[in-house]
C-alpha positions as CSV (number, residue, x, y, z in Angstrom):
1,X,-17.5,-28.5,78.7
2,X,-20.3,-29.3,80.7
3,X,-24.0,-29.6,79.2
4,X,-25.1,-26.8,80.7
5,X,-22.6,-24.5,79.6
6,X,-22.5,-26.0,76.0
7,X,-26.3,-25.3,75.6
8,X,-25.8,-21.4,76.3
9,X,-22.4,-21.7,73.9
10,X,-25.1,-22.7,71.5
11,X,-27.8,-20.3,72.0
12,X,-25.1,-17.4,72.2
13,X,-23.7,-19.3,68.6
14,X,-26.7,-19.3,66.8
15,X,-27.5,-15.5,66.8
16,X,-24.6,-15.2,63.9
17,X,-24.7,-15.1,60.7
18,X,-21.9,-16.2,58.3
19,X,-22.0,-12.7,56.9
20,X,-20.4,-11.7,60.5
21,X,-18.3,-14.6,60.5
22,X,-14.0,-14.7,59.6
23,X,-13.9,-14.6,55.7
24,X,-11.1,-16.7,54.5
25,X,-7.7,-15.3,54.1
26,X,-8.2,-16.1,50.0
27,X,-11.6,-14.1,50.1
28,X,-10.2,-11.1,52.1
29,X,-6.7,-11.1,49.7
30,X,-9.4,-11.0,46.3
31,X,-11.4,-8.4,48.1
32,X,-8.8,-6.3,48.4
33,X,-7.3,-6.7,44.9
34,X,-11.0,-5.4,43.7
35,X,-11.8,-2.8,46.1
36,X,-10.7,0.9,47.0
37,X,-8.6,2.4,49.3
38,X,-11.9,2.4,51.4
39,X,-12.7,-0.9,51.3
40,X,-15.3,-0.3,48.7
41,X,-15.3,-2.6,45.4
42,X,-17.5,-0.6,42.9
43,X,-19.5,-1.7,40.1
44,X,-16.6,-1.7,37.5
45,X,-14.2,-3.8,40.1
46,X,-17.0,-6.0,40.6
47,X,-18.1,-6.5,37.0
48,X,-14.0,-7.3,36.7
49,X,-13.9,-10.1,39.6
50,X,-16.9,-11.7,37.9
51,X,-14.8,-11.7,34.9
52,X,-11.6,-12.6,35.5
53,X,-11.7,-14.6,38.9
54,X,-15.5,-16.0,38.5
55,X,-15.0,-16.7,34.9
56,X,-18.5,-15.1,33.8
57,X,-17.4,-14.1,30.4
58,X,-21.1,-12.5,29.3
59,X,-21.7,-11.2,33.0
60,X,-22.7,-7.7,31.8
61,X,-22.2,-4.0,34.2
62,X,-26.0,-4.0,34.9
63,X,-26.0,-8.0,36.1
64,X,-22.6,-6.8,38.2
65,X,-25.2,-4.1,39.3
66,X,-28.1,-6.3,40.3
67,X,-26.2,-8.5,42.8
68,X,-25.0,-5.2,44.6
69,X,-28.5,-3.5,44.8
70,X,-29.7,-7.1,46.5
71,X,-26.4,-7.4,48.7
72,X,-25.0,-4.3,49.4
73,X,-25.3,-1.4,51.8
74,X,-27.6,1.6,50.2
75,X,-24.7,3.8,51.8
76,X,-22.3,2.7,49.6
77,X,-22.0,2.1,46.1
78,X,-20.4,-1.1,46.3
79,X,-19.6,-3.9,47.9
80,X,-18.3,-3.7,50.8
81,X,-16.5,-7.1,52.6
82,X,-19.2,-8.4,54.8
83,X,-21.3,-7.9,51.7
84,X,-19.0,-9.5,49.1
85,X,-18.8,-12.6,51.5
86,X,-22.7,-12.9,52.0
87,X,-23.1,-13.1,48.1
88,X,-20.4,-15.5,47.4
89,X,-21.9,-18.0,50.1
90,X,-25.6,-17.6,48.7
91,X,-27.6,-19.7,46.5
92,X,-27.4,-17.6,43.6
93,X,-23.7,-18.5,43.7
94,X,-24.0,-22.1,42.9
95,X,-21.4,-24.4,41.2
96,X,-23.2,-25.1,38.7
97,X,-24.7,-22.2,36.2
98,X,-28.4,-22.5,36.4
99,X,-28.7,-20.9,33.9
100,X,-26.6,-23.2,31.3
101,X,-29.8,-25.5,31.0
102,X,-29.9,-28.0,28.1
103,X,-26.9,-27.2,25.8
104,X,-25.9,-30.6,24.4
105,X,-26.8,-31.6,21.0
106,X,-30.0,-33.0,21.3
107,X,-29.8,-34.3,17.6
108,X,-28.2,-37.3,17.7
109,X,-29.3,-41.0,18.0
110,X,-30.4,-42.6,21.1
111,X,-27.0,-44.4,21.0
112,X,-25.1,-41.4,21.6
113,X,-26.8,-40.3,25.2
114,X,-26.1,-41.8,28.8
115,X,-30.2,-42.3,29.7
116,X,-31.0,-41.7,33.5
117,X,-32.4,-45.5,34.3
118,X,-34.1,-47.1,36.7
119,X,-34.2,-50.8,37.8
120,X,-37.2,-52.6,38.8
121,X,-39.1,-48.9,39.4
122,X,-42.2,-49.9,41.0
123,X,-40.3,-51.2,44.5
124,X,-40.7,-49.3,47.2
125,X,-37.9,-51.0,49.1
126,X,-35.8,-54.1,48.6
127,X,-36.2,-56.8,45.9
128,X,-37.5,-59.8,48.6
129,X,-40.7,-58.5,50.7
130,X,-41.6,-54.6,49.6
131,X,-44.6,-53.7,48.2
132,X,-44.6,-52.5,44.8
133,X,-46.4,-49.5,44.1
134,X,-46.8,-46.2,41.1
135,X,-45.0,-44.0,44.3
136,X,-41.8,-45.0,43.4
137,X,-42.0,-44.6,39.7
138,X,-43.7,-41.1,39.9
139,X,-40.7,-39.8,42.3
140,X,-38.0,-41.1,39.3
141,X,-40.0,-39.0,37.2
142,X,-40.1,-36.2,38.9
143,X,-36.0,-36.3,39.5
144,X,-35.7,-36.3,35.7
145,X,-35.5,-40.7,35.2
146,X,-36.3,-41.4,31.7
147,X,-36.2,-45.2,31.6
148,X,-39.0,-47.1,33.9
149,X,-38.6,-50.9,34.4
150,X,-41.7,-52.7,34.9
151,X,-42.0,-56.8,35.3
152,X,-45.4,-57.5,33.8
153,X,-47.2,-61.4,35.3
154,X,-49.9,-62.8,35.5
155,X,-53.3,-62.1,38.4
156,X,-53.8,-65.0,40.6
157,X,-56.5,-65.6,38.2
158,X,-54.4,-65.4,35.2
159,X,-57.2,-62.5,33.6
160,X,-55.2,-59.5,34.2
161,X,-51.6,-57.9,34.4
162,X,-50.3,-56.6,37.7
163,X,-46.4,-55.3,38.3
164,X,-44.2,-57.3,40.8
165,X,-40.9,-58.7,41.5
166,X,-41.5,-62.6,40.3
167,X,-40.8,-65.2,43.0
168,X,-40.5,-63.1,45.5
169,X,-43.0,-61.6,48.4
170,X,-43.4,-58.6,46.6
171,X,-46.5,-57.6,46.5
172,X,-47.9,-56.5,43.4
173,X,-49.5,-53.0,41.6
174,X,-51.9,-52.9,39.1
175,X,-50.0,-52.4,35.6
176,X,-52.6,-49.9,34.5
177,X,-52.2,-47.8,37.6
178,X,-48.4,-47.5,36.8
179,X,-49.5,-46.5,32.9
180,X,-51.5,-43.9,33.7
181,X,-49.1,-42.6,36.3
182,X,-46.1,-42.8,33.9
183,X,-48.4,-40.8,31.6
184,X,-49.2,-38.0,33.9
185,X,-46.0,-37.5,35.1
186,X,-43.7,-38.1,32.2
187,X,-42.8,-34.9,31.0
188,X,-42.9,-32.8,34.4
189,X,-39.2,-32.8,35.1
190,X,-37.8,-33.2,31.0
191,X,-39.8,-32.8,27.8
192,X,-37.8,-35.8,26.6
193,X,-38.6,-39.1,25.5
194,X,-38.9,-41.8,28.3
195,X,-38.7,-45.8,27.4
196,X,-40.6,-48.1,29.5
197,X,-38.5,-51.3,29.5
198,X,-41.3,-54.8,30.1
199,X,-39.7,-57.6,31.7
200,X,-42.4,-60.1,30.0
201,X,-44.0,-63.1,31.6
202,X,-47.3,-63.0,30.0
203,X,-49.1,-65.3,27.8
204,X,-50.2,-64.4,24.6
205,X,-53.9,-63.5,25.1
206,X,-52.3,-61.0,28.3
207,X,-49.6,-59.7,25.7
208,X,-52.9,-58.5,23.9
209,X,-54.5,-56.8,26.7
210,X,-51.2,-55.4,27.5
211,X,-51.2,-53.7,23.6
212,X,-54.7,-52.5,24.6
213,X,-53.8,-51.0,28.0
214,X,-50.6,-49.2,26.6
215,X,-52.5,-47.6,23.5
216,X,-55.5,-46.7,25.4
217,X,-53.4,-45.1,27.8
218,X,-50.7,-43.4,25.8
219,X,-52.6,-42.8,22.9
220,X,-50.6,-40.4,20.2
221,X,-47.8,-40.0,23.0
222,X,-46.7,-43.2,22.0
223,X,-43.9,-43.9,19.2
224,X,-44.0,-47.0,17.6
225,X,-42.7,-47.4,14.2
226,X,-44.1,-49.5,11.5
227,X,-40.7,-51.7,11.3
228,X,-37.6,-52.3,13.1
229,X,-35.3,-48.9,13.0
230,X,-32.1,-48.8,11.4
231,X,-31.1,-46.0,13.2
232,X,-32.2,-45.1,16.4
233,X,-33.9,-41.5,16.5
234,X,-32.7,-38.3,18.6
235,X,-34.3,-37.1,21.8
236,X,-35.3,-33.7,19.8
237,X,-37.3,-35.8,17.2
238,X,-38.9,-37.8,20.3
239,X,-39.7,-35.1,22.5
240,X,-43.0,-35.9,25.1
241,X,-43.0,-39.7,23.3
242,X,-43.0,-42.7,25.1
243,X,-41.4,-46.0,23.6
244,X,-41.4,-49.9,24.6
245,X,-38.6,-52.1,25.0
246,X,-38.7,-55.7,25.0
247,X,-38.5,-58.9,23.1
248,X,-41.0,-59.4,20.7
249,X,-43.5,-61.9,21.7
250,X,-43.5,-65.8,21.3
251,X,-45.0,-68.5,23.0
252,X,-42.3,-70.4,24.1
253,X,-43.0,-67.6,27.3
254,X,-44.7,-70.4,28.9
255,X,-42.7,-72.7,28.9
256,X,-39.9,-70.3,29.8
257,X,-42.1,-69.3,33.2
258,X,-41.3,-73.3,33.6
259,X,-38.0,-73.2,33.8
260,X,-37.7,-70.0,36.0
261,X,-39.0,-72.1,38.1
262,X,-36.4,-75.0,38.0
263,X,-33.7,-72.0,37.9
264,X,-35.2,-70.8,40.9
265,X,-34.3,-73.8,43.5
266,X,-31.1,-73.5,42.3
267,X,-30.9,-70.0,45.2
268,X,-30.8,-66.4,44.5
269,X,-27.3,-66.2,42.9
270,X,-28.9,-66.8,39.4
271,X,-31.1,-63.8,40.0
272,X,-28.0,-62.6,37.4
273,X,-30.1,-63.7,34.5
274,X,-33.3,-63.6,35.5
275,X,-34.4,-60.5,32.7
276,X,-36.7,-61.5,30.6
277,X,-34.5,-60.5,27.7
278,X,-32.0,-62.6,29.0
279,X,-33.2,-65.7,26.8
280,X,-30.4,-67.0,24.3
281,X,-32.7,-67.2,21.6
282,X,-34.5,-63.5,20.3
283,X,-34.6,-63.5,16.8
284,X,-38.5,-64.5,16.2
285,X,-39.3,-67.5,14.7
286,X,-41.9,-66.7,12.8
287,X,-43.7,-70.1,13.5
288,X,-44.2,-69.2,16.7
289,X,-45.3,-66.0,16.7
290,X,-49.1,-65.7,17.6
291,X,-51.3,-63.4,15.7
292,X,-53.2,-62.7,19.2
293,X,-50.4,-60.6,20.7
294,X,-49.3,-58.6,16.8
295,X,-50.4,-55.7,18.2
296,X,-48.4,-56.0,21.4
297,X,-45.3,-56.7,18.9
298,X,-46.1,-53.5,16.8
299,X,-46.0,-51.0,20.0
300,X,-42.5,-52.5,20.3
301,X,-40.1,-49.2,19.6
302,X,-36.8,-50.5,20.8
303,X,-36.3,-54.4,20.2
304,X,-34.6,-56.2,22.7
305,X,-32.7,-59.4,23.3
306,X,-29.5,-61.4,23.1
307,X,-29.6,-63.7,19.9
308,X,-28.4,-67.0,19.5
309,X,-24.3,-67.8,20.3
310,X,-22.4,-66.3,22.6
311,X,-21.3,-62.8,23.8
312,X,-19.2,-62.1,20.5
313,X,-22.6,-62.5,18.4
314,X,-24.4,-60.6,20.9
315,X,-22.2,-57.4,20.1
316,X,-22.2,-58.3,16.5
317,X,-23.4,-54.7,15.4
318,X,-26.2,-55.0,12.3
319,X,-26.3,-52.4,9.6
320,X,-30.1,-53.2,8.8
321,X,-31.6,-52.9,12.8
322,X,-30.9,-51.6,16.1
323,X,-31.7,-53.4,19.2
324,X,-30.8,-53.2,23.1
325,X,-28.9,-55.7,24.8
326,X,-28.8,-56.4,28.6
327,X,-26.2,-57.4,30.2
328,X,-26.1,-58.0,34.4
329,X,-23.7,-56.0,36.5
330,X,-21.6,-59.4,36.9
331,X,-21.6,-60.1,33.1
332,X,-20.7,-56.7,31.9
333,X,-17.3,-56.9,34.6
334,X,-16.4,-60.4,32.7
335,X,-17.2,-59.0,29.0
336,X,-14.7,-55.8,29.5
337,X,-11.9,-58.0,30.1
338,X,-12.1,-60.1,26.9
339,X,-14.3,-57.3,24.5
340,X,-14.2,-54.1,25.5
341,X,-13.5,-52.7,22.4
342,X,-16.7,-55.0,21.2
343,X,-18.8,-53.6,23.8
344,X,-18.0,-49.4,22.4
345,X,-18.5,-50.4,19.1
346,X,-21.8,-52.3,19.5
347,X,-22.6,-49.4,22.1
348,X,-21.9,-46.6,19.5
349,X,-25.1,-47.5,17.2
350,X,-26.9,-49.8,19.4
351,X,-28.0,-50.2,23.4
352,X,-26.6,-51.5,26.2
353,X,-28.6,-51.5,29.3
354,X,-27.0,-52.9,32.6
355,X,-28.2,-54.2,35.3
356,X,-27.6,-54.9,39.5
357,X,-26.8,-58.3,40.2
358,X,-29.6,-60.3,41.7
359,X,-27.8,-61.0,45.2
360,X,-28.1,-57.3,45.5
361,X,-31.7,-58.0,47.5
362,X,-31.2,-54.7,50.2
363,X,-31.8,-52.6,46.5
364,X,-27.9,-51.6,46.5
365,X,-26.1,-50.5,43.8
366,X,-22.8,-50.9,41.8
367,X,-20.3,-48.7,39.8
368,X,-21.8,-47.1,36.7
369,X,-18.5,-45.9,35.9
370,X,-17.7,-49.8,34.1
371,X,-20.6,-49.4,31.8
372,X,-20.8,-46.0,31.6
373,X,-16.7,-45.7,30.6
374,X,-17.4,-48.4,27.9
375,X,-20.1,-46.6,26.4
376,X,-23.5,-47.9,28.0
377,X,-26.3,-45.9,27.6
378,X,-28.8,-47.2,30.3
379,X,-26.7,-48.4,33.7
380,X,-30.1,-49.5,35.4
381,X,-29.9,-48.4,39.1
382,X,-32.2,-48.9,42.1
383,X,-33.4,-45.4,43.0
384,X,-34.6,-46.3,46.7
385,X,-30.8,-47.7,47.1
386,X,-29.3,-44.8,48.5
387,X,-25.7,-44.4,48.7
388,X,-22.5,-43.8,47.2
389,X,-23.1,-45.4,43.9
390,X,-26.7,-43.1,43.5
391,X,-24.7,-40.4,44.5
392,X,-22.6,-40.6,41.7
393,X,-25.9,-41.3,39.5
394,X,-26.9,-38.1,41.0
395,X,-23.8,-36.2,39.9
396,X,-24.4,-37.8,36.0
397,X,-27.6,-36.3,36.5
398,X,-27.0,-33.3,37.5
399,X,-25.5,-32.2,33.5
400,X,-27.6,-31.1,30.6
401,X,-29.9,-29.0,32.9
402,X,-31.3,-32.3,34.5
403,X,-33.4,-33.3,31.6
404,X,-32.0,-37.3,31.8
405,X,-30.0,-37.5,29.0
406,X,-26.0,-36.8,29.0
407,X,-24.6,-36.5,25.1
408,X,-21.4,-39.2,25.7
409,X,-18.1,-37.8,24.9
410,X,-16.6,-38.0,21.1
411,X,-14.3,-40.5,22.3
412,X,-16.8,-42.9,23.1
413,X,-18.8,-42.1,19.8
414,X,-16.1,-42.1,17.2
415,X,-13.0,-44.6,16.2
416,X,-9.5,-43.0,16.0
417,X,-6.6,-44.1,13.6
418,X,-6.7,-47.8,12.7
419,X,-10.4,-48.1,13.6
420,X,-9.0,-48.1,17.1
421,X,-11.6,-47.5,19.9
422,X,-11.2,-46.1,23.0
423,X,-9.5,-48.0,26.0
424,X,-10.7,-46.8,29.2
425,X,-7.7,-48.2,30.9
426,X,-5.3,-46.9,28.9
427,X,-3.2,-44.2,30.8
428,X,-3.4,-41.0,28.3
429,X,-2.3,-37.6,28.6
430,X,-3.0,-35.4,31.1
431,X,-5.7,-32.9,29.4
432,X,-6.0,-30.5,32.4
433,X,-5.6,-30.0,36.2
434,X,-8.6,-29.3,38.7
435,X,-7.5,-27.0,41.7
436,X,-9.8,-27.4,44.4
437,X,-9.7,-24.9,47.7
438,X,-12.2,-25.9,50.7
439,X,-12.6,-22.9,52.4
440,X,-15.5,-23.8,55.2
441,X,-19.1,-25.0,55.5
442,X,-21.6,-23.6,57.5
443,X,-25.4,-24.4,58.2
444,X,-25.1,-27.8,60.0
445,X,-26.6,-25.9,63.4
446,X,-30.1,-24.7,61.2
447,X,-30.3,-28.1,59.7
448,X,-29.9,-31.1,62.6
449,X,-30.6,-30.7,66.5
450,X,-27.7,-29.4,68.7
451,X,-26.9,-32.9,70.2
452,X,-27.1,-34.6,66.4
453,X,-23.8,-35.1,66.3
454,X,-22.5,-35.2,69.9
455,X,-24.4,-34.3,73.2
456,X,-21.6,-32.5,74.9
457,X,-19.5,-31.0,72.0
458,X,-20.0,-29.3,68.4
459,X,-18.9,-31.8,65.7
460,X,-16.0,-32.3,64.6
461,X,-16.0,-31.9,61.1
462,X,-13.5,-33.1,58.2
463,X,-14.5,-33.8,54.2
464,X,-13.5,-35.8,51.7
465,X,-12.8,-34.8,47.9
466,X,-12.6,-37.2,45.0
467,X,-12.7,-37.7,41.8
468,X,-15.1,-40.6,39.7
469,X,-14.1,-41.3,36.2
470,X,-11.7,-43.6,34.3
471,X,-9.7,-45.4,36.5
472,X,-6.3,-43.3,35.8
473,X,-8.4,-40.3,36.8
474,X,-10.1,-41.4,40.3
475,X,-8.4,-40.7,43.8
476,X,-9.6,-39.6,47.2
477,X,-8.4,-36.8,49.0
478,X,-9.7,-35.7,52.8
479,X,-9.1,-32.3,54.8
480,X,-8.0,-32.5,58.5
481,X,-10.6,-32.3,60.9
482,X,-11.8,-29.4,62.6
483,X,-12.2,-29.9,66.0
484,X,-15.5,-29.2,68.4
485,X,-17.0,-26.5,65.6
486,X,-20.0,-25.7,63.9
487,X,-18.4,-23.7,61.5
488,X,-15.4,-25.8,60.6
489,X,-12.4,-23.8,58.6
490,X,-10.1,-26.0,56.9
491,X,-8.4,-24.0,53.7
492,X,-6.9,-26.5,51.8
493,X,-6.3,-27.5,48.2
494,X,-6.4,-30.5,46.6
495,X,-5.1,-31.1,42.6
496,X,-6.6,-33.4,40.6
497,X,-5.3,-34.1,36.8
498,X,-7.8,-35.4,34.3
499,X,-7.0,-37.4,31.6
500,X,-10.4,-37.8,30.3
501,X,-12.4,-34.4,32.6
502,X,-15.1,-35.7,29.9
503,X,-16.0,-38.3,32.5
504,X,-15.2,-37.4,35.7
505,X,-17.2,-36.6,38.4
506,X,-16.2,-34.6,41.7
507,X,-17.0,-35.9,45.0
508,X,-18.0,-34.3,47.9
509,X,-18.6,-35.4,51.7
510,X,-18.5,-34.4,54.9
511,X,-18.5,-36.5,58.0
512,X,-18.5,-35.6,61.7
513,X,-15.3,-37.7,62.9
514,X,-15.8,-40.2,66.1
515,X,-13.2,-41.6,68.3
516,X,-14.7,-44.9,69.3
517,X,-18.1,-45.2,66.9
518,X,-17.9,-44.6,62.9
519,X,-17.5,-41.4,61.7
520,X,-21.0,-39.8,60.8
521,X,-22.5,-38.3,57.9
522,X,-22.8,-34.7,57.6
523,X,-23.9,-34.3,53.9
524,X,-22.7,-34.8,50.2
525,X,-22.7,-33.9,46.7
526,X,-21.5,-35.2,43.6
527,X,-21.0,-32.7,40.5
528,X,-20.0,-33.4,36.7
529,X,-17.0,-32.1,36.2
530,X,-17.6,-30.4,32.3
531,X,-20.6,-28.3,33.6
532,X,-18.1,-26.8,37.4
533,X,-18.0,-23.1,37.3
534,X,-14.6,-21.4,37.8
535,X,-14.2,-19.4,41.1
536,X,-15.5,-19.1,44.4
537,X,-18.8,-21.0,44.8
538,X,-21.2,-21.8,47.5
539,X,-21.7,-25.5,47.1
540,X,-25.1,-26.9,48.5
541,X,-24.8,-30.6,49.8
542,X,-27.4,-33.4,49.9
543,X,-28.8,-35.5,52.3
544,X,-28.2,-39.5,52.0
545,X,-31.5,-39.8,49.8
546,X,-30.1,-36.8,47.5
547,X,-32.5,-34.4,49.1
548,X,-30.7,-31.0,49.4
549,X,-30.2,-29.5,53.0
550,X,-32.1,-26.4,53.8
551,X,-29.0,-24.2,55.2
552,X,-25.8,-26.9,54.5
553,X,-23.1,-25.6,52.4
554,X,-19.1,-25.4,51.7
555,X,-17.6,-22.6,50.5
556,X,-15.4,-24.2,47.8
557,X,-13.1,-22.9,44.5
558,X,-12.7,-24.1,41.5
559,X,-10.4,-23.8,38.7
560,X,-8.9,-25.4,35.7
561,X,-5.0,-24.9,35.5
């Protein structure tokens, strides 16, 4: 096709709508069961496909009647095809119910949530040379992040506290510009709690200003109990509170800062332990505790550290106290193999935050499925580190009406006969089968430029479907590829069986396939698996940052055989 005849293809394209376009042979078949001899589906048939195809068992006649009065033709009193289509590729067709909101038990300890976590929040970029700023940490807010990392040093003149990356070329924010932000926007995307983990490399007399900064700026907001917890509180009981984490203070800090430094000629790789909680010893010797930073201890919610020994005495769980344990990305991967079952007991009462490894310097990411399968609540992610592995951070997300916190499944929570825990690689029983149909997408010509994808040709478009979760659970799957269309058909289905649907997430992307370059992304999402409506959905997808296209969407179904 030449370029001059593909431009007036294009125009001549464009004056469609998908209302006018080929429904699917699925679509047309349902239609048909529904509707009248004149290719009418009334109110009654309608309320009965949103019942028994769609799955909406509280849909009521006058909801049925609603969707008709915005779609349909005045002439008729139903649906007729053209109309049907239009409302099952709209937004208010979604595959997720927005109206399901926040429906998990919200009563439970801390212990018993995954918690939407961020790693070093304050970068703007990666972890060598980017500035650090409040930016980044008000945009995890707003996206529903409840746990904000902040690495507290120093000024230059050693008077004040600023946020940075230490040893790097970071350069640094203020810390009370990223307090008072954190307060402002803490609560505008989920009422509940959020934990600001300190990576501390303060001296005592700064530890104190800290204490001042933090209660000046939180005030009553803040929850800080009068002793170590026992138990770990819900996210009801905590609801717009904000709570510290991190090691009480000592002044062996100094010296510490010391030998950083040594560690630091030794090259990146030991960026692996570089948290401040990291330290072998935790406990508090009460020697060398100074009275000037008390208060700064007090405002601590959530202690943190490893303890003395080894990783078996780290998991050792403690009637009496709580406490949150980090482990890095690396160090979790080694721990699994040798204590798995360790790891989902400690994680059942107490906290287990993970964290990237520190050769990640481009801000990339890792699989939260290793922690997140053995019961961690706070898998740490960069949230400027775009990609598959935020994708499926994305999907976590999405559950529990975004509000950041995920209840973890009972299998995670609970011991079965013989105190036995569970063993994420363990094959187990298939619980149920997921039937996925992709039907078509549609929208790519509103959202990039006609010559996006190729400058003589429409794309030619394939997608990939997958599922995320225990390791028995995830495969890939991939449609054939439609070629030189905007408005690629491919009506396929996929199975998937789930032995623990608990955990899995679906995955969702479309790329634009090239003969001599690499294939080229079209969009994505990622959605959790326990919260996928039955039936015939429009399914939105996501640009690489997670931002959702204006007009991009597949016209999928769903359903659990």
């Amino acid at each position: 096709m030449s370029k001059q005849t593909y431009k007036v293809g294009f125009f001549f394209r464009r004056q469609f709508t998908m209302a006018a376009a080929e429904a699917p042979a699925d679509v047309k078949n349902t239609f048909s069961h529904y509707s009248d001899g004149a290719g009418v589906m009334n109110v009654e048939n309608f309320h009965r496909f949103l019942i028994e195809v769609q799955k909406e068992k509280n849909v009521t006649l006058d909801d049925a009647q609603a969707i008709i009065n915005k779609y349909g033709d005045p002439k008729h009193t139903g649906l007729q095809l053209d109309a049907f289509f239009k409302y099952l590729f709209s937004d208010i067709n979604p595959p997720l119910d927005p109206t399901l909101g926040i429906h998990h038990d919200m009563t439970a300890p801390l212990s018993h949530y995954y918690i939407y976590t961020g790693h070093n929040s304050y970068l703007t970029g990666n972890q060598l040379s980017s500035d650090c700023s409040d930016v980044p940490i008000i945009q995890a807010l707003q996206r529903g992040v409840r746990v904000i990392e902040l690495d507290i040093w120093p000024n230059s003149d050693e008077d004040d506290v600023e946020v940075l990356h230490g040893r790097t070329l970071t350069t640094p924010v203020a810390l009370i510009k990223c307090l008072r932000s954190i307060k402002e926007h803490a609560f505008s995307a989920s009422e509940y709690p959020v934990v600001i983990t300190l990576e501390d490399h303060l001296t005592p007399n700064l530890q104190a200003k800290v204490a001042e900064m933090i209660t000046q700026t939180f005030g009553d907001m803040l929850f800080s109990p009068s002793e170590c917890l026992k138990e770990l509180p819900s996210p009801e009981s905590l609801k717009k509170r904000i709570m510290i984490s991190t090691k009480p203070p000592k002044e062996y800090l100094q010296a510490k800062e010391v030998k950083e430094k040594d560690d630091s000629k030794k090259g990146t790789e030991q960026d692996d332990s570089d948290e401040g909680e990291d330290d072998e010893d935790d406990e508090g010797d009460p020697k060398s505790e100074n009275n000037a930073a008390s208060e700064y201890k007090r405002l601590i919610a959530i202690h943190a550290g490893k303890g003395k020994g080894g990783l078996s005495d780290w998991l050792r769980v403690d009637p009496n106290n709580v406490r949150r344990l980090s482990l890095s990305e690396p160090a979790l991967e080694k721990a699994v193999d040798t204590h798995s079952k360790e790891i989902i007991r400690f994680t059942q009462k107490n906290l287990l935050r993970v964290y990237p490894k520190g050769i990640r310097v481009d801000s990339s990411n890792y699989d939260p499925f290793v922690g997140w399968t053995h019961g961690a609540q706070m898998v740490a992610f960069n949230m400027q580190g775009y990609g598959r592995s935020l994708w499926l951070m994305h999907g976590m997300f999405r559950a529990n009406g975004g509000c950041g916190y995920v209840k973890k499944p009972d299998l995670l929570l609970t011991a079965g006969p013989n105190n036995e825990v569970f063993d994420p690689t363990k094959k187990l029983p298939v619980k149920t089968t997921l039937k996925v149909t992709v039907y078509m997408g549609d929208g790519w010509d509103k959202d990039f430029d006609q010559t996006h994808f190729d400058t003589y040709s429409p794309p030619d478009f394939y997608a990939k479907v997958g599922i995320a979760g225990v390791p028995a659970d995830a495969i890939k799957k991939k449609t054939k590829t439609m070629d030189d269309n905007w408005i690629p058909t491919w009506d396929e289905q996929f199975e998937f069986p789930l032995t623990v649907p608990e955990l899995a997430l679906l995955r969702i992307k479309v790329l634009d396939y090239n003969r001599s370059d690499k294939d080229e992304f079209a969009g994505q999402t990622c959605l959790p698996v326990p919260e996928l409506r039955q039936g015939i959905r429009a399914v939105p997808l996501f640009d690489r940052k997670g931002e959702k296209y204006s007009s991009v969407k597949l016209f999928m179904r769903f359903e659990f055989v």
